[in-house]
N, C-alpha and C positions, 0 to 999 in steps of 0.2 A: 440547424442546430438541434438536437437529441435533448440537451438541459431543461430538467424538469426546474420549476419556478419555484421558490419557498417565501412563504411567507415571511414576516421578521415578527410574527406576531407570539408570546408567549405559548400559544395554542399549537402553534408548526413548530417550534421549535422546541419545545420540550421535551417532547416524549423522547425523541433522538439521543437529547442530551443529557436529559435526567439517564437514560439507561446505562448512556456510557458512566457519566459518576459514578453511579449506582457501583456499575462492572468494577470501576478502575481506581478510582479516586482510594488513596492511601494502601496500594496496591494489593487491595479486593478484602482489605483489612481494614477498613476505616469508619468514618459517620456516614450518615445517610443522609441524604439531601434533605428530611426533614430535619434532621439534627443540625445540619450546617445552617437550616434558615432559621433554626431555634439562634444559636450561636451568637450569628450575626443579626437579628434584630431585620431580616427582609423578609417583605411579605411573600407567599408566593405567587399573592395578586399582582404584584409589581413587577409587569416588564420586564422595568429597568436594572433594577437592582437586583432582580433573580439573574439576570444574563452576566450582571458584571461579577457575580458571585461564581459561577459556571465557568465564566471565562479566567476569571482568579485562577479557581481551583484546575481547570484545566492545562494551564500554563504551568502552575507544579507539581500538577501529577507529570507532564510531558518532562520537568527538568528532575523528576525523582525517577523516572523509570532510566532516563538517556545515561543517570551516575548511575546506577545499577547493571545496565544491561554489558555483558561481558562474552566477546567474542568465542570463550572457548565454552559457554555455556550455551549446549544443543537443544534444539526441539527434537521431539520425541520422534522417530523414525519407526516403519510399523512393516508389513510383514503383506505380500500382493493378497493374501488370504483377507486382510482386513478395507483393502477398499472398497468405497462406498460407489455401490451401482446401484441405479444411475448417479453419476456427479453431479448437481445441480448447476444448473445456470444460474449466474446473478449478476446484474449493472443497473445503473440507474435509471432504462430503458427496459422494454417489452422484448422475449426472444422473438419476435416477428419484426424486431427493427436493430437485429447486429450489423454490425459495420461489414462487411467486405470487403478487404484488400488486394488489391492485384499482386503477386505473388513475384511476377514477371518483370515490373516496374518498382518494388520496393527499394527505399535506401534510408536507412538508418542513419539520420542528420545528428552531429556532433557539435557541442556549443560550451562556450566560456571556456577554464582550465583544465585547457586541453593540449598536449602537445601537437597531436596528430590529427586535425580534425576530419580528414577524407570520410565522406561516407560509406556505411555498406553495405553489399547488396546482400540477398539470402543466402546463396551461392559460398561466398564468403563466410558468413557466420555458421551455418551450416559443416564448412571445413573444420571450425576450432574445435580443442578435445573436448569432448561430452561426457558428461556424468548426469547420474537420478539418482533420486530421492522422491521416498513414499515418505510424506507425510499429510497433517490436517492442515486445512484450509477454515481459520474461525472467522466467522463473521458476525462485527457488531451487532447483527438483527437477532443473536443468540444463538444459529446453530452451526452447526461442521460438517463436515467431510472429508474424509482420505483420499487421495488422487496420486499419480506415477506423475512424475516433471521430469525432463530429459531439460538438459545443454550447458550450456557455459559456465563456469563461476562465475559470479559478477566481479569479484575481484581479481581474476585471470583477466578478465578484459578490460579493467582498468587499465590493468600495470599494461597491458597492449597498447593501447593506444594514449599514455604516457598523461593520464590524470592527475589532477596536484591532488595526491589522498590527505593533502593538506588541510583541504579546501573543506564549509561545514558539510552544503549539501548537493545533491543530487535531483534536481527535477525530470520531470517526464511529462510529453506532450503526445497524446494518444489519438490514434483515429477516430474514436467517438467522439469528440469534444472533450475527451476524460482529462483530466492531471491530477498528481500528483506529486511529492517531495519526500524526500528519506534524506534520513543523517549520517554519513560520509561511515560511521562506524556498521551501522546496519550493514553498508553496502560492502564494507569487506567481511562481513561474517561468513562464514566457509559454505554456511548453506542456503544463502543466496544466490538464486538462480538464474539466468537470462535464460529462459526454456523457448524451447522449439520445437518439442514434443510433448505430448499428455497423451499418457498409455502406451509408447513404442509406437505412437502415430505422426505424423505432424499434425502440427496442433491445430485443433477446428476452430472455424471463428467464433463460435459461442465460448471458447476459451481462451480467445484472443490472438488468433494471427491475425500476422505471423510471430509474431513473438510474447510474450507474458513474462513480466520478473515476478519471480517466486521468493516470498519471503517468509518461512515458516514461522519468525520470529514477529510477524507484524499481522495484524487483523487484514480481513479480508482485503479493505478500503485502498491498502494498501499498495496491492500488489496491480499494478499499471496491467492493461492489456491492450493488444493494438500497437506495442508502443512504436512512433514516427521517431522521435526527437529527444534526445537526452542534455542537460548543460551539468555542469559542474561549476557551483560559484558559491561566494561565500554572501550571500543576496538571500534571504529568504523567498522561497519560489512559492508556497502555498501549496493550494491541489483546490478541487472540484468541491470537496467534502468539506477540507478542512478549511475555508474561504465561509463557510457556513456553520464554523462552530465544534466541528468534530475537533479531538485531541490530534494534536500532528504528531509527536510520537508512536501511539496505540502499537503499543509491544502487546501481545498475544500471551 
């Protein structure tokens, strides 16, 4: 197992989560974690009562962005002139310890509300229509980068293999020990990606083959690579990150 260990101490976990408030919190218009602890009467020597304050406000900033966020409202699409060479690498692991997948033996497992749940091989995924999109990639740690994504809609392969888009969410189980979760609405926005290429190449492992979901509209954290295993339920799934306090919406 790759999982880096976190403390539950005030000290491990703040800096993380202070920045995302900081970021996020009354969408990028609002108090400042000093002013929230004015507010509220906690200390920020308190643990306790700093975490529950965090996790307060984290929970509705996640229910103020998810009313907000609107399917036919794009991220900004840029021009091959504008990407960022080299793309950085990033996971919650060292690049001298990426995952490698067998290419040859992959099957893309299918779980909960699902009509169709057969797995699939690359062969397969690889056949469906493909599209890109150049956009940024932000990440929580504060900075970006523009990159080429090549492959699927994600919501072209829902409606394929016959998903309840009823349903809230969408989890993901990664070959690194990775997961995460997105909200059934993210998942149909038009420029969400199941990618299989970065750059007009297949995609390398440092950016996650064999496959990567791209989601312009979501912070870095977000976007699964590696991905093994998808379910669809109406179950809260969590993720890697967000199991440790990060926002589980984090719209970009």
């Amino acid at each position: 197992m790759k999982k880096r260990t976190m403390e539950t101490s005030l000290a491990a976990f703040s800096p993380k989560l202070v920045r995302t408030v900081e970021r996020r919190l009354f969408l990028r218009q609002g108090l400042s974690l000093g002013a929230l602890a004015m507010l509220s009467g906690c200390k920020l020597t308190d643990d306790e009562s700093v975490q529950k304050l965090l996790t307060g406000m984290s929970r509705w900033n996640d229910g103020a962005q998810a009313v907000i966020f609107s399917q036919a409202r794009l991220a900004p699409e840029f021009p091959e002139s504008a990407i960022t060479k080299p793309f950085p690498f990033n996971a919650f692991y060292t690049e001298d310890e990426i995952t490698y997948v067998d290419g040859k033996q992959y099957k893309l497992e299918l779980a909960g509300k699902i009509r169709d749940k057969k797995s699939w091989a690359l062969p397969e995924l690889y056949a469906l229509p493909q599209t890109s999109q150049i956009t940024r990639h932000i990440c929580v740690e504060g900075w970006s980068a523009i990159g080429k994504w090549s492959g699927v809609r994600f919501s072209d392969f829902l409606e394929r293999i016959g998903a309840d888009t009823t349903a809230k969410y969408i989890g993901f189980e990664c070959a690194d020990d990775y997961s995460t979760s997105i909200d059934m609405a993210t998942a149909l926005h038009p420029q969400t990606l199941l990618t299989f290429r970065f750059a007009d190449q297949i995609l390398p492992p440092k950016y996650g083959f064999p496959m990567k979901l791209r989601i312009p509209t979501k912070l870095g954290f977000k976007n699964p690579k590696h991905i093994m295993a998808m379910t669809v339920t109406n179950e809260y799934p969590g993720g890697y990150w967000e199991d440790q306090g990060y926002n589980w919406f984090s719209g970009s």
